[in-house]
ZAGU-435303 format. One record per residue (C-alpha): x, y, z. Coordinates in Angstrom, 3 decimals. Example, Ala and Ser with C-alpha at 12.3 -4.5 7.8 and 13.67 -1.06 7.14 Angstrom:
// residues 2
        u        v        w
   12.300   -4.500    7.800
   13.670   -1.060    7.140
//
This chain:
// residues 505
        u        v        w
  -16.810   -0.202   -7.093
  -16.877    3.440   -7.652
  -13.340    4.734   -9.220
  -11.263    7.527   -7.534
  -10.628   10.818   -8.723
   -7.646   11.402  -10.706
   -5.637   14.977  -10.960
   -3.705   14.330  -13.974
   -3.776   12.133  -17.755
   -0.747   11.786  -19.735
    0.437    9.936  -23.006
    4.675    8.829  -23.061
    6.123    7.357  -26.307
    9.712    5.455  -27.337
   10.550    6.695  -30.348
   13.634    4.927  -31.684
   15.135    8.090  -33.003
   14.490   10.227  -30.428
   14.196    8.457  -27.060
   11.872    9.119  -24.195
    8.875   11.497  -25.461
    5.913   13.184  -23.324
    3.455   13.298  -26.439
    0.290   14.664  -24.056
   -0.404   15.773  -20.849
   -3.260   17.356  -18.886
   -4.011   17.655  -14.886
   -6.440   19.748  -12.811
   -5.559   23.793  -12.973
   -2.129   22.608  -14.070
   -0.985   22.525  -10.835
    0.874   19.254  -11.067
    3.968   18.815  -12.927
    5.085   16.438  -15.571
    8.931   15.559  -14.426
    9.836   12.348  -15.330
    6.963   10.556  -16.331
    8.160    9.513  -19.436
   10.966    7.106  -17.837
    8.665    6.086  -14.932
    5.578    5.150  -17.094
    7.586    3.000  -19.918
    9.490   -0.585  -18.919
   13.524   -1.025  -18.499
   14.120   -3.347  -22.071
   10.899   -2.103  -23.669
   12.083   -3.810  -26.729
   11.313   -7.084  -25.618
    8.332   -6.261  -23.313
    5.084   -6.105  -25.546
    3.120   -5.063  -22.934
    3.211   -4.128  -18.950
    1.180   -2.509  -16.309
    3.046   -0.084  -14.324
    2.299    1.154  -10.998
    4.787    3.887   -9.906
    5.083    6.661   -7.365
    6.208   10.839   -7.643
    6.320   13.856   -6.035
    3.661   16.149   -5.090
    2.478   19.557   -5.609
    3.816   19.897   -1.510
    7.001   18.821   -0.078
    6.920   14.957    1.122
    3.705   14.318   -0.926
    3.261   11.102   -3.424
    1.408   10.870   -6.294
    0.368    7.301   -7.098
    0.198    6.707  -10.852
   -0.380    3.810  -13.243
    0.491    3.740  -16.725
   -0.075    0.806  -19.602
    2.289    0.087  -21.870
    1.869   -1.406  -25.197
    4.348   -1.579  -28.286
    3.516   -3.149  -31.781
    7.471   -4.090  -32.569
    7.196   -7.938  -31.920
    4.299   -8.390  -34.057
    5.872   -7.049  -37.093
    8.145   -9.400  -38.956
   10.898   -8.504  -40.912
   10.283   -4.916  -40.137
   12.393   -2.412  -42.410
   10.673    0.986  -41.984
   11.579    1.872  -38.134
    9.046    4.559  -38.092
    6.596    1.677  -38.119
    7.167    0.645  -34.776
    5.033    2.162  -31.652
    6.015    1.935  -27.827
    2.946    4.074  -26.227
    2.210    4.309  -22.387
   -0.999    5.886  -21.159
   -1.279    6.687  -17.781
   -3.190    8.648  -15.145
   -2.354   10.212  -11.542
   -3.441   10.216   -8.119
   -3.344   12.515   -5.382
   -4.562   10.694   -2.319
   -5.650   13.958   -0.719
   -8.137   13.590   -3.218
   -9.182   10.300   -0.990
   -9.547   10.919    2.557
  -12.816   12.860    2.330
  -14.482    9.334    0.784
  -15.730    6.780    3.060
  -13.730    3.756    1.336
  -10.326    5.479    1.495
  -10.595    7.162    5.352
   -9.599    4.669    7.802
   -7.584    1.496    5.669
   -4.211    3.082    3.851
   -3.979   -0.058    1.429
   -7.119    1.142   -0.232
   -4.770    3.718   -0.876
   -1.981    1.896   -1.920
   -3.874    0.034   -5.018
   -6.679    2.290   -5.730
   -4.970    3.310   -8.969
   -5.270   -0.587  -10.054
   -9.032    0.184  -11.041
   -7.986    1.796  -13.857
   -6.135   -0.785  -15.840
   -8.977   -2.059  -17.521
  -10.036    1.406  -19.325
   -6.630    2.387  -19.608
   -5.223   -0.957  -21.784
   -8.518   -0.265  -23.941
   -7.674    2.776  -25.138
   -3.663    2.357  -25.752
   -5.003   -0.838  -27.599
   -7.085    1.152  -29.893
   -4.561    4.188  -29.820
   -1.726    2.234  -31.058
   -3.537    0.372  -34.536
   -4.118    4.246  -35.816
   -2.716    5.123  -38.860
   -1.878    8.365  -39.261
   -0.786   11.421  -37.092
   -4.503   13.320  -37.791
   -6.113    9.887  -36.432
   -3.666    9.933  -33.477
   -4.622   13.764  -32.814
   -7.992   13.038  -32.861
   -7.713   10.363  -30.717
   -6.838   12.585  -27.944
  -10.626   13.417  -27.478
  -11.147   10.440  -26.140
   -8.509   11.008  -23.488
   -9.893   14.604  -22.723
  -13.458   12.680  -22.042
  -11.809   10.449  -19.852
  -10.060   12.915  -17.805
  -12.703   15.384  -17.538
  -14.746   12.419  -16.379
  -12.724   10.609  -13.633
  -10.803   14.236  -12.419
  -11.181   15.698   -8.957
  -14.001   17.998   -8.663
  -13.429   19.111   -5.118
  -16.777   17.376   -3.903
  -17.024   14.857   -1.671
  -17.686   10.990   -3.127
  -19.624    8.611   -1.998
  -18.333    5.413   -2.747
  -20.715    2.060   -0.823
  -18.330   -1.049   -0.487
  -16.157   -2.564    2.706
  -13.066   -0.570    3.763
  -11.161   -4.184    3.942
   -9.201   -4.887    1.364
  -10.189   -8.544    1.462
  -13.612   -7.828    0.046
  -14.502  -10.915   -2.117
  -16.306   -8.564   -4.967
  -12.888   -6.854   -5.115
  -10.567   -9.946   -5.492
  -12.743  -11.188   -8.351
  -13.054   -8.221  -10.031
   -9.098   -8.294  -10.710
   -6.832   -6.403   -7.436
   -3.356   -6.284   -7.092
   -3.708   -8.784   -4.162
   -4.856  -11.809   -6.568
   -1.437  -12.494   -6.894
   -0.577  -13.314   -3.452
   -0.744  -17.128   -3.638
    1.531  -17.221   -6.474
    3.953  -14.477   -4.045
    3.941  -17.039   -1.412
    4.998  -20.088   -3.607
    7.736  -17.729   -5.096
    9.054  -17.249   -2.052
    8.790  -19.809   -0.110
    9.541  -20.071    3.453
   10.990  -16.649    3.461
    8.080  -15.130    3.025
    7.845  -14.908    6.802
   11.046  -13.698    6.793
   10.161  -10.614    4.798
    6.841  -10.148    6.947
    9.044   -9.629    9.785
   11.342   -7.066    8.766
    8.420   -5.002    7.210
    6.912   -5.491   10.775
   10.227   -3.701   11.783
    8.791   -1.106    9.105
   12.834   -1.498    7.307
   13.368    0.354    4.463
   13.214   -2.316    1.725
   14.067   -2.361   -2.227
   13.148   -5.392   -3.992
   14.555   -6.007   -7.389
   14.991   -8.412  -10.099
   17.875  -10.019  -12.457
   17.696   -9.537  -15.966
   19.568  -11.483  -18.534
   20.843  -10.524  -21.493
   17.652  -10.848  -23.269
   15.979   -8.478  -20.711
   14.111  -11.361  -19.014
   13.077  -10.586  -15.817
   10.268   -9.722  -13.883
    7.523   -7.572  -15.342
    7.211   -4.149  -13.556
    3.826   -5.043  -12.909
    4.093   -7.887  -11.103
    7.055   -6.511   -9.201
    4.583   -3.893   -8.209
    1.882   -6.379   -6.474
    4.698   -7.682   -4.689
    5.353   -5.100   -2.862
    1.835   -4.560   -2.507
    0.938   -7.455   -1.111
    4.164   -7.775    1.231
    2.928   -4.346    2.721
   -0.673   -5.307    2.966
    0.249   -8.724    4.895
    2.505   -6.844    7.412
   -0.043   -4.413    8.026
   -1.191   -3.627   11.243
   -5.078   -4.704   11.842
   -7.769   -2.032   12.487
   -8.749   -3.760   15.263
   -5.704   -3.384   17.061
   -4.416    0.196   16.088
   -6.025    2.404   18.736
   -4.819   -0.407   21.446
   -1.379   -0.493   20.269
   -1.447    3.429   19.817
   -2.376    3.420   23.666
    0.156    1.284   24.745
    2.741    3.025   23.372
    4.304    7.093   23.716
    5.913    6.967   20.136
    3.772    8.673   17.603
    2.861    5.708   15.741
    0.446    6.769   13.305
    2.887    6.667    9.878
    3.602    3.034   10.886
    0.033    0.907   10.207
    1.648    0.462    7.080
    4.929   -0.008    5.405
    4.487    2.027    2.631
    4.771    1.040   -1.000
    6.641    3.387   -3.576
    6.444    1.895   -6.367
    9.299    1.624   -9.651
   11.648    3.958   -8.287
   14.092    5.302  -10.975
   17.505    6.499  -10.404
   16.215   10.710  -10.550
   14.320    9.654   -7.081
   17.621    8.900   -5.284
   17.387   12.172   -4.008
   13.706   11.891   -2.539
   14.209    8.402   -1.025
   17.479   10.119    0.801
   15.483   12.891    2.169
   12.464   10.506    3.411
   11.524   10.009    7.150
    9.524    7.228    7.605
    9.410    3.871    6.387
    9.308    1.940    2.580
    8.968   -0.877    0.569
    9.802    0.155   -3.183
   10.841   -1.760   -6.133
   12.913   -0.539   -8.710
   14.411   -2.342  -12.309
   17.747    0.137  -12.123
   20.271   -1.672  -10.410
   22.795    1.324   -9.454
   19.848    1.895   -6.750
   20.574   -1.028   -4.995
   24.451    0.126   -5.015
   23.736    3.414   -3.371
   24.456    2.817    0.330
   22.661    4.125    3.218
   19.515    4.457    1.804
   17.651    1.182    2.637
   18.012   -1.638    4.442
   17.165   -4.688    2.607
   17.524   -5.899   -0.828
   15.123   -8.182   -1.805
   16.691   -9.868   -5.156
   14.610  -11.960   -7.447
   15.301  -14.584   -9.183
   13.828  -17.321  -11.327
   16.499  -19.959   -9.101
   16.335  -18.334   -5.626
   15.012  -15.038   -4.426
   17.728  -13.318   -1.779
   17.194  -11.479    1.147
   20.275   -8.843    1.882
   21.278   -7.014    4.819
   22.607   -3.853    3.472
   24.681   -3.101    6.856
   25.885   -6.985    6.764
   25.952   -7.958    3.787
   24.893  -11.776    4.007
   21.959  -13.332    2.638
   19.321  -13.926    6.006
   16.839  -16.765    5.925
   13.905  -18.194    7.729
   14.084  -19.841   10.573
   13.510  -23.838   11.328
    9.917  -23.106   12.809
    9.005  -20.353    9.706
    9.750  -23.723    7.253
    7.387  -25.968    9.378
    4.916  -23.419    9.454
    5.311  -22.648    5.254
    5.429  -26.534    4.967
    2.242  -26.468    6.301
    1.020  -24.156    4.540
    2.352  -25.825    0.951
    0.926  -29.204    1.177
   -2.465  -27.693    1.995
   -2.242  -25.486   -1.034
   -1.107  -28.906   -2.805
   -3.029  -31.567   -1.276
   -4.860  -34.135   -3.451
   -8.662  -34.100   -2.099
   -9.057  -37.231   -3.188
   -5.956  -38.230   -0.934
   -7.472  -39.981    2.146
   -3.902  -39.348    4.250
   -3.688  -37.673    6.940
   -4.611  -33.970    6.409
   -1.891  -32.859    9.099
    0.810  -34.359    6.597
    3.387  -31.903    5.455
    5.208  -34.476    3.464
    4.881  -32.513    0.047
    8.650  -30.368    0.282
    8.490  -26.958   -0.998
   11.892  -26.817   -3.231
   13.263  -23.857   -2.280
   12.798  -25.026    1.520
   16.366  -26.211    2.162
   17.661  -23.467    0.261
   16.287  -20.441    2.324
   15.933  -21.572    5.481
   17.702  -22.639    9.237
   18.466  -25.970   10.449
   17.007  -27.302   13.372
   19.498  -26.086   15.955
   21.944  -27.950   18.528
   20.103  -26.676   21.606
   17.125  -27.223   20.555
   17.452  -30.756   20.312
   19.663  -30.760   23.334
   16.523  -28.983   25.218
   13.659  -30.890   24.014
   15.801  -34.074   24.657
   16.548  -33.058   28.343
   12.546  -31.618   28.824
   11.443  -35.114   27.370
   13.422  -36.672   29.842
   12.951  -35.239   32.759
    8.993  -35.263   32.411
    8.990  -38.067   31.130
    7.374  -36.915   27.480
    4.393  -34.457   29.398
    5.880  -31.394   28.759
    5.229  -31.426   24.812
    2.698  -29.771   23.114
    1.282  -31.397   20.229
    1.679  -30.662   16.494
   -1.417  -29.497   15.847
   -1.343  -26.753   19.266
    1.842  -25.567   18.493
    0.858  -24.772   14.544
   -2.729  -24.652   15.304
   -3.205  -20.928   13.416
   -2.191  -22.821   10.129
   -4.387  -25.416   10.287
   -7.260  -23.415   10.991
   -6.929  -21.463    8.427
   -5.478  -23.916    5.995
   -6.846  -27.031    7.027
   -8.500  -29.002    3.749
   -8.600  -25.824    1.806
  -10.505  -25.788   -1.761
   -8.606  -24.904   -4.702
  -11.519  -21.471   -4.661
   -8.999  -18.618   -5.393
  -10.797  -16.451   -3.731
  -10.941  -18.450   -0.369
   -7.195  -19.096   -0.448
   -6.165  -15.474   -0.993
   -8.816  -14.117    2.060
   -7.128  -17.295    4.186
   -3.800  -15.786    3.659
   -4.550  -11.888    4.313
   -6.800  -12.983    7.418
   -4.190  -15.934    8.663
   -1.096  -13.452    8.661
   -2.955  -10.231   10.345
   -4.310  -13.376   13.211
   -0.022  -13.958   13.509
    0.637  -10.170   13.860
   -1.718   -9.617   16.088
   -0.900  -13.031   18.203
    2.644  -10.858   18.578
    1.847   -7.212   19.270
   -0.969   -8.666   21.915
    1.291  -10.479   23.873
    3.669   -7.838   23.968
    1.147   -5.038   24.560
   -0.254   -6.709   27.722
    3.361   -7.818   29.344
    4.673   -4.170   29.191
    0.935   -3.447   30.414
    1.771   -5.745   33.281
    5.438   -4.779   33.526
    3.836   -1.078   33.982
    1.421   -1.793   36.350
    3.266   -4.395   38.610
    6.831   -3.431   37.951
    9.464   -5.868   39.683
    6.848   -7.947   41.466
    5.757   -9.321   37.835
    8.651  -11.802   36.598
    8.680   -9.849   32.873
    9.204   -6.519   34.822
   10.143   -3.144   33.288
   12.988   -1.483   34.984
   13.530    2.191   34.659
   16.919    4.212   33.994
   16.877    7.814   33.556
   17.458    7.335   30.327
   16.144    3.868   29.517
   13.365    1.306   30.077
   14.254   -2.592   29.820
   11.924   -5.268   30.093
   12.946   -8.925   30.184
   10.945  -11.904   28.871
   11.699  -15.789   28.624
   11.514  -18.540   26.436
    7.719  -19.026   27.400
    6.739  -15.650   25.814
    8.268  -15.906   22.752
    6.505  -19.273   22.310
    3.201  -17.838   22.885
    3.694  -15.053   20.330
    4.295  -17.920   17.848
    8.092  -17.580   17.587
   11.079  -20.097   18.061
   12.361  -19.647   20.928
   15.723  -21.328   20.054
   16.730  -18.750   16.806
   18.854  -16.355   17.437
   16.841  -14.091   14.597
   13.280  -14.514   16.122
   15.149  -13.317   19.831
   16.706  -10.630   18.080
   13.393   -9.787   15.826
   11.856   -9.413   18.863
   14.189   -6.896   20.547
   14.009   -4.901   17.835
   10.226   -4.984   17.506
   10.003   -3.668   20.836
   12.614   -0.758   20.439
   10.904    0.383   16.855
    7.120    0.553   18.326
    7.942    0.915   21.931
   11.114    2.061   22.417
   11.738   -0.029   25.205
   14.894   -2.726   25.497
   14.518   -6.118   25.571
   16.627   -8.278   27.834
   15.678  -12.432   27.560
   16.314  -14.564   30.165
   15.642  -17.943   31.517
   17.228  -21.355   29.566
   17.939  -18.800   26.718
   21.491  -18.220   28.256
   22.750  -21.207   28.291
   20.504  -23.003   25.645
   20.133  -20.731   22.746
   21.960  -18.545   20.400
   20.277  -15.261   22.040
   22.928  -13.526   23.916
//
């Protein structure tokens, strides 16, 4: 894959006397300024990090433009025992830019934003090669000489205001890619971390919240590496993406201006200087950050996703409380776990979900009172007809998931295809009953009714079923009022047993 053009090289350095240093710098016509790069580029407690890749987001030339950048960090500090001379020790990051106004004239980058989102990632390689080699000089003239090499590379990746062609599939789930090393390969290991409340998280990125995720650090500085922090939130905005196929429908079904909300967009390691632009933003995010008095600034996000090596946490911001999947989220992640884990030479039933995640009980509902009430009374009175089977009512799973091989590849394409098939199960349902609502008005049982002011349209426990919901949580209800008021701006009433039978008021 061809790489995209950059607009700007730079070299940052620790030095233990003098702090945060901005040894070299070059971009095209000098248009784009240096501010800051030297704290975004190198790790929160370098001193035990040897090495990191950092993807990170600034400001523009032009107001409420991003730069995406990436930046490798290497230090020599923990291979040097017994160190005396403190002038011995290097903490280097090289890094490059990208403007991606640069992008939308080439073919790969035009019509899928997540190309976008990673297409600094290409990089790494080159980048780690050189600080490698950088940081084993000797002496300053070998260091200053060095720089050549960094002019070369600049002069030979930079924008040159011509048009690219670049020859490979605008999906990000390209198999050539995901070998070749993409900030999606880490998705399987995202979904184990997180368990069932991973679908949690898809949901309110579907509700394109302003998120900050975050990790704990001890004492020792052990925590997360920015890096992988950074595919995180990659990855959570890639899987709540909005499928091509289904833009321009959902765009036509709607009157809000939807086109800034395909995506939930990643900023990435957010440092306390960017309060200020975060504050001033208008649309939607998903950043990460290792600076904690972020996450104490109220009023600019919504959620707080907290990692952990025990538990990750998902906060409301307004609330305060921890949320958590719901009963039918667990099923469906159980599902998904013991396929991930089966033994193939196990001759069980494949359907069996009897392999328990551990953080299962920890992060997610119980099976609630009226559901078991309902499904007791429906038993009854049809004398055990009315049920669906296990395999129809989590039959999206086990297609995808179904006797899975242990092919990397295979399982991280199952995962990006199996949760844009569950967004799209949603939005289609709702796009054709306020279609239907529209067209038929108070004749259709899910009518729309019109105030001057406001549009309501009601739905029962049968629709939220067939979007692939629980009916019986009060969240998925409540998820789905708010879905529709963010892309539609319509209210949601829900009717039918939900009244008397569910937490949904």
């Amino acid at each position: 894959m061809a790489k995209p053009p950059i607009c700007a090289i730079f070299l940052t350095k620790f030095d233990v006397h003098k702090g945060y240093e901005l040894i070299y710098y070059k971009s095209i016509d000098n248009i784009y300024d240096s501010k800051d790069l030297e704290f975004k580029s190198i790790p929160s407690g370098l001193h035990s990090v040897e090495s990191d890749v950092i993807c990170f987001t600034k400001n523009g030339k032009i107001p409420e433009s991003l730069l995406y950048g990436l930046s490798v960090f290497k230090q020599n500090s923990l291979q040097l025992k017994d160190v005396v001379d403190r002038s011995k020790v290097k903490m280097y990051s090289l890094g490059i830019l990208i403007d991606p106004r640069h992008l939308k004239s080439i073919d790969e980058f035009k019509n899928w934003d997540a190309k976008i989102y990673s297409c600094m990632w290409v990089f790494k390689t080159e980048l780690t090669s050189m600080i490698s080699e950088f940081i084993q000089l000797d002496t300053k003239e070998q260091e200053d000489d060095y720089l050549n090499k960094f002019e070369s590379f600049f002069d030979n990746y930079k924008y040159k205001n011509e048009i690219s062609k670049v020859h490979s599939s605008p999906q990000i789930t390209s198999e050539d890619e995901i070998k070749s090393d993409h900030m999606v390969d880490s998705l399987v290991d995202i979904i184990d971390d997180f368990g069932p409340l991973i679908f949690k998280i898809w949901k309110i990125s579907l509700l394109r919240k302003c998120i900050i995720i975050n990790s704990i650090h001890d004492g020792n500085h052990n925590g997360i590496l920015i890096g992988d922090i950074c595919k995180i939130i990659f990855c959570i905005s890639l899987i709540s993406s909005i499928p091509k196929e289904l833009q321009k429908r959902l765009e036509k079904s709607s009157k809000k201006d939807l086109s800034d909300m395909m995506f939930n967009k990643p900023i990435y390691n957010i440092c306390v200087n960017d309060i200020d632009t975060i504050v001033q933003m208008d649309t939607n995010y998903i950043a990460c950050t290792t600076d904690q008095i972020i996450t104490e600034r109220k009023g600019i996000y919504d959620y707080n996703i907290l990692l952990s090596k025990e538990c990750p946490q998902i906060i409301n911001a307004i609330t305060g409380d921890n949320e958590y999947a719901t009963f039918r989220d667990n099923e469906k992640f159980q599902i998904i776990y013991s396929q991930f884990n089966h033994d193939s030479n196990n001759n069980n039933n494949n359907n069996s979900t009897s392999i328990i995640h551990p953080l299962s009980s920890k992060v997610s509902e119980r099976r609630s009172i009226q559901e078991l009430i309902w499904t007791g009374l429906s038993w009854w009175a049809s004398a055990g007809e009315s049920f669906s089977s296990h395999n129809e009512i989590f039959a999206n799973e086990y297609e995808f998931f179904d006797n899975i091989s242990n092919d990397k590849v295979e399982r991280l394409i199952s995962l990006v295809g199996y949760f844009q098939r569950i967004t799209m199960k949603i939005f289609l349902v709702l796009i054709d009953r306020i279609r239907v609502g529209n067209e038929e008005g108070n004749e259709y049982d899910n009518d729309i009714e019109e105030d001057e002011d406001k549009i309501t349209i009601s739905f029962d426990p049968h629709d939220i079923e067939e979007m692939g919901l629980d009916p019986y949580s009060n969240g998925d209800c409540e998820f789905i009022k708010e879905l529709v008021e963010v892309w539609w701006g319509i209210e949601v009433r829900i009717g039918g047993y939900f009244d008397d039978c569910c937490f949904c008021p």
